[in-house]
N, C-alpha and C positions, 0 to 999 in steps of 0.2 A: 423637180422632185417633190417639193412641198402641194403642185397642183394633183398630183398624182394621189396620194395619199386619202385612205377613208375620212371625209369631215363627218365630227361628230356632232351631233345636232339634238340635244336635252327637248325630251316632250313633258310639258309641266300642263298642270289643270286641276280647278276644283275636282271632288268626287263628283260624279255622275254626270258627267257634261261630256262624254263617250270620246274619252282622250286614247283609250285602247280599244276603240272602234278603228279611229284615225291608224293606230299605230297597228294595228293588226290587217286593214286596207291597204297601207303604205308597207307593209316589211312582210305580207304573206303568213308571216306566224300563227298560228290557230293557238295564241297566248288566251285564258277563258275571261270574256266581258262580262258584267253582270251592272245589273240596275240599282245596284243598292251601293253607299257610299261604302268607303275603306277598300273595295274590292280590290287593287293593288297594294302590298304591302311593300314588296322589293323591288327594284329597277329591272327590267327586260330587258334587252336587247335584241335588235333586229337590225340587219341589213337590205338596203331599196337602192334599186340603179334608177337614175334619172337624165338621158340626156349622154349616158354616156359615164355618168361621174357618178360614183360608189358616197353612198353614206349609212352611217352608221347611227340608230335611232334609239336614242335609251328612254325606254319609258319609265319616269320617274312615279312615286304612289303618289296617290290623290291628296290632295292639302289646301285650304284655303289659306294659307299665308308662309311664310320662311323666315319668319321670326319664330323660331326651333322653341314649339311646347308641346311639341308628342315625336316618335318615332319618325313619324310620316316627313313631317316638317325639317324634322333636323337631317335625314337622306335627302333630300332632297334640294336644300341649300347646299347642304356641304358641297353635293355635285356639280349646282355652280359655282360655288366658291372653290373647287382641287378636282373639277373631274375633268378639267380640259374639253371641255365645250366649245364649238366653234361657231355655234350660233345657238339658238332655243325655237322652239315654236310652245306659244301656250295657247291651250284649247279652252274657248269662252263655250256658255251655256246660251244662245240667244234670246232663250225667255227671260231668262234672268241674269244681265249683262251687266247689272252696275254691282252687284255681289262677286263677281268674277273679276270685275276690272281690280280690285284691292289685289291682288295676286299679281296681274299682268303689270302694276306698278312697280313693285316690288324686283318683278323679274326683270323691269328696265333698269334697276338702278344697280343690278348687277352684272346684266349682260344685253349690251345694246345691241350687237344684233339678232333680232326678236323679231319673229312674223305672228302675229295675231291670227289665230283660226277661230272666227265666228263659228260654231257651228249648231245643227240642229231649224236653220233656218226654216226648214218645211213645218215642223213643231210651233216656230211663233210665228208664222203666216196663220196653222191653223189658229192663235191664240189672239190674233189682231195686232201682235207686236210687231215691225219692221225697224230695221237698223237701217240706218247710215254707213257705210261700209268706208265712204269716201269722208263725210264728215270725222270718223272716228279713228280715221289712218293719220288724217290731220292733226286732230287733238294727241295723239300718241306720239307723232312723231317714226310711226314705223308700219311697216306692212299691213293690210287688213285684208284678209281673204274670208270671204261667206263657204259653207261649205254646210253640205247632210249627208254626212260620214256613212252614215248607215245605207245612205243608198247611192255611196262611189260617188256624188257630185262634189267637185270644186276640190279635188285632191289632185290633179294636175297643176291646178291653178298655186295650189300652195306649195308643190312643189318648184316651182317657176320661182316663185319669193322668194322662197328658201335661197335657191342659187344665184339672184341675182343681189338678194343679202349677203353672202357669204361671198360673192366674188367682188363686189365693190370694194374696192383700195380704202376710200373712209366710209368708215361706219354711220350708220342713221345715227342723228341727234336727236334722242330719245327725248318725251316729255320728264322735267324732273319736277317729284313734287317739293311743293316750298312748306317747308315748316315755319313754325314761332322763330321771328327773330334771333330773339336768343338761343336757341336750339341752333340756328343756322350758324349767328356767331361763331358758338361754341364747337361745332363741327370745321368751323373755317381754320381758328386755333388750331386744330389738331390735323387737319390735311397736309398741311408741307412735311410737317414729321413724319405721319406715316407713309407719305408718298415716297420717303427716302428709304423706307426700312421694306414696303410691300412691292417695289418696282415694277410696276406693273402686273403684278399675279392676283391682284384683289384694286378694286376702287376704294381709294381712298377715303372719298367721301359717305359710303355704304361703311366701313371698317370703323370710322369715327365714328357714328349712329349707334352701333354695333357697342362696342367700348362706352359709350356714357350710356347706354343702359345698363351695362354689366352682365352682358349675354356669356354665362359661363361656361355655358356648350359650344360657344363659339371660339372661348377664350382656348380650350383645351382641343379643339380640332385645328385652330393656328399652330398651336405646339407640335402638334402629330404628321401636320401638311407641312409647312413652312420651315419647321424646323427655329421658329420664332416664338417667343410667349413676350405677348404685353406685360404679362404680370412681371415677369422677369428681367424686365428693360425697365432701370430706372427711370430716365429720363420721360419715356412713354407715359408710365404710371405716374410720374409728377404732374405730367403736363393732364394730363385724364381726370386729376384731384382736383387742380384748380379749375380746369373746366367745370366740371360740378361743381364747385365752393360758386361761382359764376353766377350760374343756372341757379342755385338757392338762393341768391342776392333777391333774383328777380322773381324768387316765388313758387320756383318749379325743383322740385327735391327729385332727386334720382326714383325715387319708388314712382312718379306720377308719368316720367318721358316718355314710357309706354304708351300710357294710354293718348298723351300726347300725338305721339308719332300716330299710331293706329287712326286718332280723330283725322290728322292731318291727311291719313290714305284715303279713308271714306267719304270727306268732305270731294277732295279732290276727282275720285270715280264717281261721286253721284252729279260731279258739276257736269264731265264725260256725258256720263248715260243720258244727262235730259239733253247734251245739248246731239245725240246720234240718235237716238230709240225716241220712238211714237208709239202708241199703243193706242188702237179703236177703244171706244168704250163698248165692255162686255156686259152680257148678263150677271145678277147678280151672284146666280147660283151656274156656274159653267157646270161641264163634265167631271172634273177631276173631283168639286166638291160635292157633287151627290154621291159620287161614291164613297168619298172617304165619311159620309154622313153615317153612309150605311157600313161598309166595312172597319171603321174606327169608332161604333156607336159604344157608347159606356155600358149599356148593357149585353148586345145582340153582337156586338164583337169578338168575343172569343168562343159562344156558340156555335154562331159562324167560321171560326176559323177552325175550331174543331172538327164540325161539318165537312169542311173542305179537305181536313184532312184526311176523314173517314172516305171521299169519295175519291183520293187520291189512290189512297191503299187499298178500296174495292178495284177499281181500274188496273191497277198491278196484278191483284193476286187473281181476278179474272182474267184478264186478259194473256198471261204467263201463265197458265196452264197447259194449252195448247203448242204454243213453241218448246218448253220444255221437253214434251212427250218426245214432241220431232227432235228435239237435239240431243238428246237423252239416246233414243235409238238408233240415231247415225254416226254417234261416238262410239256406243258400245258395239256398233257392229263393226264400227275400225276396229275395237279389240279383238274384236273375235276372228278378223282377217289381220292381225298381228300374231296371236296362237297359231293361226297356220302357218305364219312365216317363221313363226322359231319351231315349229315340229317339222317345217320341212328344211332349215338349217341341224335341225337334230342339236340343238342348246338342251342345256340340261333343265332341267324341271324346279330348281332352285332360282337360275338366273327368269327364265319365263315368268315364275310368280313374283320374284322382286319387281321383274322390272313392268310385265305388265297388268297383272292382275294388284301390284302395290302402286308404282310409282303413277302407271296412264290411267289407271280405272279409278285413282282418289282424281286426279285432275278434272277425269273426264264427268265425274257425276258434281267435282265443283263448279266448271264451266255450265255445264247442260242447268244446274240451280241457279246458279248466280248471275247469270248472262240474259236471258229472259227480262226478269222483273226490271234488272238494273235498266235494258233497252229499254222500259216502261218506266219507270220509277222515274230517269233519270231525268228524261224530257218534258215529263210534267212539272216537276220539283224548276226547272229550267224555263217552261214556260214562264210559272208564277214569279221566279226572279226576273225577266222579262219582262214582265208586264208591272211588275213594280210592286208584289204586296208585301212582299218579305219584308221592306222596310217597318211597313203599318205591322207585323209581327212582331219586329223590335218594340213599336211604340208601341204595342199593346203589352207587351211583359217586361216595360220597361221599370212597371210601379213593383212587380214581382220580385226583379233583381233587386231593385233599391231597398224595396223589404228586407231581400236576404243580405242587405249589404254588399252586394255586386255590381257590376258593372252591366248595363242594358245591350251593351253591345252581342254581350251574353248568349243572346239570344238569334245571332245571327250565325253565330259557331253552334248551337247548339242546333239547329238548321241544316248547317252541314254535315252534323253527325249522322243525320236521318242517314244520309248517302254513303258516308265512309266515316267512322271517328277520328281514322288519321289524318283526313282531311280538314276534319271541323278543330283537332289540335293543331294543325297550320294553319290554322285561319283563325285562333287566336290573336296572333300578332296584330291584328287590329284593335287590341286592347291595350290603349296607352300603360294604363299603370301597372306594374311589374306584378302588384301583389293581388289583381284582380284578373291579371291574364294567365296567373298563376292558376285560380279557385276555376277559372272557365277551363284550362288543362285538366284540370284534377276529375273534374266533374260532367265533362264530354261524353265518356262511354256510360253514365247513366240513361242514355236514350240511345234504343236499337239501331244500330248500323243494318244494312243490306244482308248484309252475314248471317246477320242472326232471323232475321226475318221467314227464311223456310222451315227453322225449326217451331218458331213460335207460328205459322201459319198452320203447318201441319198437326202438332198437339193441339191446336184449336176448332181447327177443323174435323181431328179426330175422335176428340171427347166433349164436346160443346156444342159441337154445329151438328156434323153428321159427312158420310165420306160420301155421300150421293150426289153432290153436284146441284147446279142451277146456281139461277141467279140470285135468289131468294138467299141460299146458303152463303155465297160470295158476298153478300152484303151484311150477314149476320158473322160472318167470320173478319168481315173489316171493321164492323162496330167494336167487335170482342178484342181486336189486336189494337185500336183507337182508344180502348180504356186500358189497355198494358200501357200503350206507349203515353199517357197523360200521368199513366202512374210513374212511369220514366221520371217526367217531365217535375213533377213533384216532388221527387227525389232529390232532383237534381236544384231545386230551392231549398229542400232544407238540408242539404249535405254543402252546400253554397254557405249558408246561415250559419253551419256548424263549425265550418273552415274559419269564415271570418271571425268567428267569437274567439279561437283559438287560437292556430299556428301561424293564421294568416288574417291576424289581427288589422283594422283599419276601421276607415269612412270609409263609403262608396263615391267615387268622383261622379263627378256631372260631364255629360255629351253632348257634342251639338249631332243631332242628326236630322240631316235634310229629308224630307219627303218628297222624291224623283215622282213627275208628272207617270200616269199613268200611261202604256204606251202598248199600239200594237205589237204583238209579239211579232217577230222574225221565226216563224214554222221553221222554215227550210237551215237558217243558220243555228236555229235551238236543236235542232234534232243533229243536225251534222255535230255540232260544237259539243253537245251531252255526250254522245256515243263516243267520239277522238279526246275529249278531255277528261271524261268523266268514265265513264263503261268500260271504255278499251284500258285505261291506265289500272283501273281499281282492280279489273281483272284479270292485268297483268301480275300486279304485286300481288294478288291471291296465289294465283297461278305459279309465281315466283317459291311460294312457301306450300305451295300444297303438295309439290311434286315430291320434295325431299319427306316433306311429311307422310305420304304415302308408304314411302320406302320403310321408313319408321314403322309407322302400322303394321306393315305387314310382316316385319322381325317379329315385332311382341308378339300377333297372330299366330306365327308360325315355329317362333324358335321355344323348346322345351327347355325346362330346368325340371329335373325328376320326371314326374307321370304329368304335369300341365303344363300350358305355355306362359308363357313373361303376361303375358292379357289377364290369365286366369290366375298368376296369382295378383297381380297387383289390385286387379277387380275385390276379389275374395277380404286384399289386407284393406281395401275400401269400404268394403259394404256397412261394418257396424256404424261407420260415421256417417255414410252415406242415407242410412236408414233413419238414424235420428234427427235427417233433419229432412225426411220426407220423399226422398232419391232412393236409390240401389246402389252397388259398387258400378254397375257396370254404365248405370250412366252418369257418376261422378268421373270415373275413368274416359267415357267419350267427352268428358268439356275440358279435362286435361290434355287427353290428343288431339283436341280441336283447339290447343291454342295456335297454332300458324291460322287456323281459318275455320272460322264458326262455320261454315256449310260444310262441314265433312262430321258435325256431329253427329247427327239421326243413322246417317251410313256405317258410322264407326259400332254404336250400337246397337244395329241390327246384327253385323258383324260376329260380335260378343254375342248375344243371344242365339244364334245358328250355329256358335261354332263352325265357321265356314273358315276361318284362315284369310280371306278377305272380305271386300267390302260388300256389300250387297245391295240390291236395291229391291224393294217390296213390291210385288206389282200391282199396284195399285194402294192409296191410304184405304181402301177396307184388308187387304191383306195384313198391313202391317198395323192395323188396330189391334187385329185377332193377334199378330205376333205378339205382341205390348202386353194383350190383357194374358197371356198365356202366361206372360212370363215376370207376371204379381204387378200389374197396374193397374192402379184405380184411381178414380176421381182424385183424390190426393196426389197421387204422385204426379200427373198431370199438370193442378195447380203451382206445387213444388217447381215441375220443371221448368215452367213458366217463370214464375219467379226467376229462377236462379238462370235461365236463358239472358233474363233482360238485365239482372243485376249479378255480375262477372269480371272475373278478369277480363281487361281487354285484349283481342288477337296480339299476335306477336308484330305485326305491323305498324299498328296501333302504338306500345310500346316503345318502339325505336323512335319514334314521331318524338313523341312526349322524351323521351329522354334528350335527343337534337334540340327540343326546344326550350328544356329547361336546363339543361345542361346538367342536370344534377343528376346521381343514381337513387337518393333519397326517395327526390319528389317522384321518382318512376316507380317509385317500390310502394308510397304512396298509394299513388293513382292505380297501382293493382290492388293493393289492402280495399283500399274504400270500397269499389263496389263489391268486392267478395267477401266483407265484412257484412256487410248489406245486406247481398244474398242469404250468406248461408243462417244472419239472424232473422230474416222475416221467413226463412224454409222453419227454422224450426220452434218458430210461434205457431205460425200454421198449422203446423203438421202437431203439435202440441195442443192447441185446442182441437182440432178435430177428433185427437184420441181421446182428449177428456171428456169431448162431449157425444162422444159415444158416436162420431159420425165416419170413423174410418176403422 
């Protein structure tokens, strides 16, 4: 019975050393990898048949060590310490193998049986590095399998380990590393005790370590697992005192064990690495550092990355024109073979406009906008995480955040907001400290999501550029949406700066972040993996909220109170505010109905202006310039709209994010204040000097 059963099998590894390559090769999942470290925050799960026998593959976040000092570290022990693991595999980096092995230490002296996956091997052939695979299984004490995850090689092989790990009666006699005498002592003290009170459900000798340093996240996950507290066991706690009083004799006070122990791992994996890894001698200047010369340059570096931004978003909004048109016209002509299907059911003419001139005709003109760019947006945004520069992103606005008293990681969520904000609010959590993963929550929707992107293309294109097309115009409408979005970006430091000085008072902590070799991108797995993790999902959850929200629209649209409809008057009881700060009602009322999904704004307001009862679409941006200016738009209001496009409530999706991960309704009610605080003060500076100075 016990052979039959799923073995679970813990997948542990630095960031960036492609541990959810392995895990997404081995369990099929299309879980998203990316090239920059933290990219796991939570444990995954996947199931892989091998041989006949089921197992079950949890992929643990990325961490270089399990001495619990962030989020990362502390999931990730605990797992081995109460997750019922029946063996581990930890994924090494093969360029860089004696920084990996401190990990792969650790994980022996918790759970011995452990298969080591070298991986990336084709990477340090290109680099002159070669391992020892056999020397290094040796010195371990346990399996060593080469493998380059990313292109299927040697994942048989490590599945082979795996079960002949996991089926041996005795376990591999891991390497252990030797601390300072008296460290050893003092742990030897304390083993027969605890080996009576942990029975087997924790190693003894890991648990003593553990206790004289006074790991107190440790202390309180014994309580919650075990149903045991050291603290709470006298005897334990006496014999823990004297042990330390011990260790002070000799010189070593409980504040310094730490860095003891840690000396003790590093000496140990660098004796490893020299005596498994060779390395050719390289040039002085390889590949990796001529580029990082040029794209980490202290001056030419964020030029540059500007630049690249700007030719990101001419590539989008060029390139998504054309498919639009086509998807635009073969949705709405399912509508129109929908109206023939309820006129020939003979439905009544109330039910028809709910359901499809409201609920299919907002979806379909959000699908036909939002579907396009995202196919385009996404897979470049993906490349460049691929290929590695997003990290050198972080390091370039790392000195930015630390200005504002932030955290650099910052800048990696803020990255992801480009693509969705609810995504760049879940990808927070790779921000260790509470009150800095807080101010990156807070301050995510100040840089343009996807959503927002066709309103502010279109008002750019229609008052700035011009509606006539070409390339010329596509690149001067990407410069103009490249200075909104840095204005974002700006915002987003000093409304950071603002937080910290006030509610979310602190220092900014220090990060280690690694700089992942630069690498060909995967075309084939970047484009598949953007569109199913990225495209297809964000378009769902739109999708999710746009339908009901249709149906909504088209009530206010269509249902009267007296001689107007619910649209006309809320519009009306909007417009004096809306005027003063450089708007109208009726497009303060479209970013109101456009909270489930910023792409149904421009729709909503043409809407409003036609008095059509629904949605509309303008044929063409010169018709609906003419609609715009017809109905009192000027260069001002334009500005304004802009403005107040990029600095807004966030959609309703967005919202529930932030709320999930703060837990709080406070900080949610926050994180809508701030930027519609924001907005509606810089709409009516603007629109304020421009009356003064006699230009509107």
């Amino acid at each position: 019975m016990g052979l039959a059963r799923e073995r679970v099998v813990a997948l542990a590894g630095n960031p960036n050393v492609g541990k959810s390559t392995v895990f997404n090769a081995l369990t099929g999942l299309r879980q998203h990898t990316g090239n920059w470290p933290g990219k796991t925050v939570v444990t995954a799960q996947g199931r892989c048949t091998h041989r006949d026998r089921d197992y079950v593959l949890v992929d643990l976040p990325g961490t270089y060590s399990l001495m619990a000092h962030s989020p990362e570290e502390e999931t990730a022990r605990d797992f081995f310490c109460f997750g019922g693991a029946d063996g581990a595999v930890v994924v090494c980096d093969a360029t860089c193998l004696e920084r990996n092995l401190n990990l792969v230490l650790q994980v022996l002296e918790l759970q011995s049986r452990t298969v080591v996956c070298v991986n990336l091997l084709d990477e340090a052939g290109r680099k002159g590095v070669r391992v020892d695979l056999d020397a290094l299984s040796e010195r371990l004490g346990v399996p060593v399998v080469g493998a380059s995850a990313g292109r299927g090689k040697g994942l048989d092989e490590l599945l082979n380990r795996v079960e002949e790990v996991l089926d041996c009666r005795e376990p591999p006699k891991p390497l252990m590393v030797r601390y300072p005498p008296a460290v050893e002592f003092a742990a030897a003290t304390l083993t027969p005790l605890l080996g009576r009170r942990l029975k087997g459900r924790l190693p003894a000798r890991w648990t003593a370590l553990r206790l004289l340093e006074g790991d107190g996240s440790l202390l309180d996950a014994l309580s919650a697992a075990l149903d045991w507290d050291p603290r709470q066991d006298g005897e334990v706690r006496q014999a823990v005192e004297e042990a330390r009083a011990d260790l002070a004799r000799t010189g070593l006070e409980p504040a310094e064990l730490n860095s003891v122990l840690v000396s003790a791992l590093l000496r140990t994996a660098r004796e490893i690495a020299q005596a498994a890894v060779t390395a050719q001698q390289k040039p002085e200047e390889d590949r990796d550092r001529r580029l990082d010369r040029v794209l980490t340059h202290r001056y030419a570096a964020i030029p540059m990355m500007i630049l690249l931004l700007a030719g990101v978003l001419w590539l989008t909004i060029q390139g998504a024109n054309y498919p639009s048109a086509l998807l635009s016209d073969g949705l709405f002509w399912v509508q129109d073979r929908l109206t023939d299907l309820f006129a020939w059911l003979g439905a009544p003419e109330w039910l028809h406009g709910a359901l499809v001139l409201g609920v299919y005709r907002v979806l379909a003109w959000v699908v036909s906008v939002m579907l396009p760019p995202m196919a385009i947006f996404f897979p470049l945004f993906t490349l460049l995480e691929d290929f590695g520069y997003l990290p050198r992103v972080a390091f370039l606005l790392d000195h930015a955040f630390q200005k504002a008293r932030a955290c650099g990681k910052q800048a990696l969520t803020m990255c992801m907001g480009f693509g969705c904000n609810a995504a760049g609010v879940v990808g927070c959590r790779i921000i260790d400290s509470p009150r800095e993963r807080l101010i990156a929550i807070l301050t995510n929707s100040f840089v343009p999501c996807n959503g927002r992107f066709p309103t502010l293309i279109a008002v750019i294109t229609m008052f700035f550029v011009g509606a006539e097309g070409g390339a010329w115009a596509g690149l001067k409408a990407a410069l103009l949406l490249t200075g909104v979005i840095v204005l974002g970006v700006l915002a987003t430091f000093q409304v950071s700066r603002l937080l910290s000085a006030t509610v979310l008072k602190g220092v900014p902590s220090s990060f280690t972040l690694e700089l992942p070799p630069y690498r060909k991108p995967r075309v084939g797995q970047v484009i598949v993996r953007s569109i199913l993790d990225r495209t297809i999902f964000v378009l769902g959850r739109a999708a999710a909220v746009a339908a009901p929200a249709g149906l909504v629209i088209w009530l206010c649209a269509n249902v009267t109170v007296g001689d107007m409809t619910i649209l006309d008057h809320v519009t009306g009881f909007l417009d004096p505010f809306a005027r003063l700060i450089g708007l109208d009602g009726v497009i303060l009322t479209a970013f109101i109905l456009g909270f489930p999904a910023n792409e149904i704004v421009i729709p909503i307001a043409i809407m409003a202006y036609l008095s059509t009862g629904t949605i509309q679409d303008a044929e063409g941006l010169g018709a609906l310039h003419q609609l715009l200016v017809d109905n009192g738009w000027t260069w001002l209001t334009a500005v304004c709209t802009l403005l107040f496009s990029l600095f807004h409530w966030p959609c309703s999706t967005t919202c529930l994010s932030i709320a999930k991960e703060s837990g709080s309704f406070k900080w949610t009610a926050l994180a809508v204040m701030l930027p519609t605080g924001v907005g509606v003060l810089m709409c009516f500076c603007v629109a304020t000097a421009a009356r003064l100075l006699g230009l509107a």
